[in-house]
Structures are given as structure tokens and as C-alpha cells.
C-alpha positions as CSV (number, residue, x, y, z in Angstrom):
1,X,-2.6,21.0,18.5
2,X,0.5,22.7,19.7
3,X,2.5,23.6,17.1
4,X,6.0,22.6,18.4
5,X,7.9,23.6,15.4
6,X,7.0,27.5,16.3
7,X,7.7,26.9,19.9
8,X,11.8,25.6,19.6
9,X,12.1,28.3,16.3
10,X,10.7,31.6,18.3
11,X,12.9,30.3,21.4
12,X,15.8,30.1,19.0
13,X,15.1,33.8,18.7
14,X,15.1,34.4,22.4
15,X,11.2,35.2,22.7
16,X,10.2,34.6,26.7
17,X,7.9,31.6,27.4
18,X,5.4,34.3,28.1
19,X,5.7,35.7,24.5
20,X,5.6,32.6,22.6
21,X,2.8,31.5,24.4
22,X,0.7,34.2,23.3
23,X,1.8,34.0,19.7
24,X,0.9,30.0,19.5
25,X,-1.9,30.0,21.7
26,X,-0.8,28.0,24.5
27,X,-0.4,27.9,27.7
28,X,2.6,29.3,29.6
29,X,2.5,25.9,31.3
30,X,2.7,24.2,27.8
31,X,5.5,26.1,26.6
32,X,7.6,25.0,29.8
33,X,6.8,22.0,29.8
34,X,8.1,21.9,25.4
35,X,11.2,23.6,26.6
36,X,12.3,20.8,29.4
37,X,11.5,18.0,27.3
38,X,13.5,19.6,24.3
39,X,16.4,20.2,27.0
40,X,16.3,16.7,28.1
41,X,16.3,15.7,24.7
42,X,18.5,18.0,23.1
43,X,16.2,18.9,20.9
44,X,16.9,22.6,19.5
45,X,16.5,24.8,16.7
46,X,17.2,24.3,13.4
47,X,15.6,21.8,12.5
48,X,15.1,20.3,9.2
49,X,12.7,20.7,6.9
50,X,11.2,17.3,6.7
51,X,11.0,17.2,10.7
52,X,7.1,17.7,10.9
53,X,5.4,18.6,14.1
54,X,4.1,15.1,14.9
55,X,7.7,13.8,15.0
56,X,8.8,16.5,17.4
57,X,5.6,15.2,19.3
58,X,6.4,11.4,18.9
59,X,10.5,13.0,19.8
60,X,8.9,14.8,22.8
61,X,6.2,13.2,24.5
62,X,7.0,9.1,23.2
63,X,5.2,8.0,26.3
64,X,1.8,9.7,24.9
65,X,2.1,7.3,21.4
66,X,-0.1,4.5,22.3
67,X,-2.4,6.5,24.2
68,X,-3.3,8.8,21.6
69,X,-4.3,6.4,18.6
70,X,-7.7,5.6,18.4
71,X,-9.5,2.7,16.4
72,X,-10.8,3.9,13.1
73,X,-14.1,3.2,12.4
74,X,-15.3,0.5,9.4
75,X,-17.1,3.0,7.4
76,X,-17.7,0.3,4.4
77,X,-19.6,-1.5,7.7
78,X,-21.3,1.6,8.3
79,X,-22.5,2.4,4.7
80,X,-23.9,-0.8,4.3
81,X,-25.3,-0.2,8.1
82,X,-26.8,3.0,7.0
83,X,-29.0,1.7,4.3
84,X,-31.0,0.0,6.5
85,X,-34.1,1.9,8.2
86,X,-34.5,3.5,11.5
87,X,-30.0,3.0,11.8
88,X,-28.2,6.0,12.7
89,X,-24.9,7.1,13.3
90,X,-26.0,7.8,16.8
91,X,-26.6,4.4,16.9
92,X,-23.8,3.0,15.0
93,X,-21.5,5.5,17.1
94,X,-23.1,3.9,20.2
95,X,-22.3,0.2,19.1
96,X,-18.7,1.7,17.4
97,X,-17.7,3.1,20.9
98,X,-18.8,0.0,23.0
99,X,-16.9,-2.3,20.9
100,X,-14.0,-0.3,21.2
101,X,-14.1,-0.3,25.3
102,X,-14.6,-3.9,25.0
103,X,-11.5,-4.6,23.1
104,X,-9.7,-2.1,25.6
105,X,-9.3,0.4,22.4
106,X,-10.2,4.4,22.6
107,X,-12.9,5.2,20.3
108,X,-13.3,8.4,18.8
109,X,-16.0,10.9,20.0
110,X,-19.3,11.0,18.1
111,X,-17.7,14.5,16.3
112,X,-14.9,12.6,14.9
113,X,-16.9,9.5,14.1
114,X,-18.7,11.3,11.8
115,X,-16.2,13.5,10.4
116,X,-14.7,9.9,9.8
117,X,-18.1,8.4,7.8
118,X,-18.7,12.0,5.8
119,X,-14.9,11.7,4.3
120,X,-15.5,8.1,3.4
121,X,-19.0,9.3,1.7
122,X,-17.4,12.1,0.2
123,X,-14.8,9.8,-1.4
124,X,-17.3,7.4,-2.5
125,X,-19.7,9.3,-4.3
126,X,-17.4,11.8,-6.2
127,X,-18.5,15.0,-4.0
128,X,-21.7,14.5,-3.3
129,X,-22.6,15.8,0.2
130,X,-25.4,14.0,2.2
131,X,-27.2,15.3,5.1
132,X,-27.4,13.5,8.1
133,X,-29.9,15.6,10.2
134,X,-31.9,13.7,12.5
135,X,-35.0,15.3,11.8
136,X,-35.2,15.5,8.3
137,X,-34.9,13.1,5.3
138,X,-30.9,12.5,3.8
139,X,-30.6,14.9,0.8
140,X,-27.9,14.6,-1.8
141,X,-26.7,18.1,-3.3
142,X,-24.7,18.7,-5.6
143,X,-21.5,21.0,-5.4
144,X,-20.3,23.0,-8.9
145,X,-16.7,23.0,-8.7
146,X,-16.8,26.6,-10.3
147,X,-17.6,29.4,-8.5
């Protein structure tokens, strides 16, 4: 994610476009375009400390808002989905993502899905970790919280 905050406070120092760039690790397109939209909003550094990145986004780029926000996915759906045989989050990602198209909503990519579901189980059972390879047989183990 661009990190906007960095962008307006090394202009602020006078750093060239090229320069800040390479220090945030975007594109000298990026960094142009952040310093037009800040012009045309008058949007310039300092700023305060409880202005986060996503509202300089949101400040920036309001047009990108509802295009960005994807449906999150049931996982209390899923879990109960899961404990059935031969289901899959393959599977449930399959049905997750054509529901979403149907209902004209922008699913999250399989990564994301499960990044999603592995929270949720994470939450659930208190830090256990389950695996989720297709190939072999869910596992629970056990973390020590000491080293």
C-alpha cells in the first residue's frame, strides 16, 4: 500500500519525486500522481497525528471507496461448512466468489479468503493453528507462548 503519510512529509522536506519514490517504494508515476491530488486538495504537510493513511486515501482518491471494499466472507458458514467431508475452501472460495459476482459484489481472492477463515479459527480456538493442506489430513498444533 502506498504510504501517503511519508509521501506529503518527505515533500514537505523538499525530496524530488524521484527521491521519495525510491525511499517508499513506489512508482515515480505514483508519487505524481499523490502530489496533484494533494494540490488539488490542498492537502499538505503537517498533518495531524490521528490523520491515518487510509483517510489521506479516502481524502485523495474518494472516487476509489466503493470500488475497493470487498464482501467479507461468513466464516461461522464456513466452519460449519468445513466439518463436513470432501468440502474445501477451494470449494467454499469457489461458491464464496460466485455469489459475490452474482450480487454485483467484489470477492476477495482465494489468498485473502483464507487469510480471512484462518483469523476467524485462530480466534475461535484460543491459538490453535490448523492445517489446511490439500494433501494431507487437518492437524491441530499447539503454539507455547514462551519461547
Amino acid at each position: 500500500m502506498v504510504d501517503y503519510r511519508e509521501i506529503l512529509r518527505l515533500r514537505n522536506l523538499g525530496y524530488t519525486q524521484r527521491q521519495i519514490a525510491s525511499s517508499v517504494h513506489s512508482s515515480r508515476k505514483t508519487i505524481s500522481d499523490v502530489f496533484a491530488r494533494a494540490d488539488e486538495k490542498e492537502l499538505f504537510w503537517p498533518l495531524t497525528e490521528a490523520t491515518t493513511n487510509e483517510d489521506i486515501r479516502r481524502m485523495l482518491y474518494p472516487e476509489r471507496i466503493q470500488r475497493l471494499e470487498r464482501k467479507m466472507p461468513d466464516c461461522a458458514y464456513l466452519h460449519k461448512e468445513m466439518a463436513k467431508s470432501s468440502v474445501t475452501l477451494t470449494l467454499l472460495w469457489t461458491e464464496y466468489a460466485q455469489q459475490c459476482r452474482n450480487e454485483g459484489q467484489i470477492p476477495y481472492q482465494y489468498t485473502q479468503f483464507c487469510d480471512h477463515y484462518r483469523d476467524y479459527e485462530g480466534n475461535r480456538d484460543g491459538g490453535v493453528c490448523k492445517s489446511f493442506h490439500p494433501f494431507f489430513p487437518p492437524s491441530k498444533t499447539h503454539f507455547s507462548k514462551g519461547g
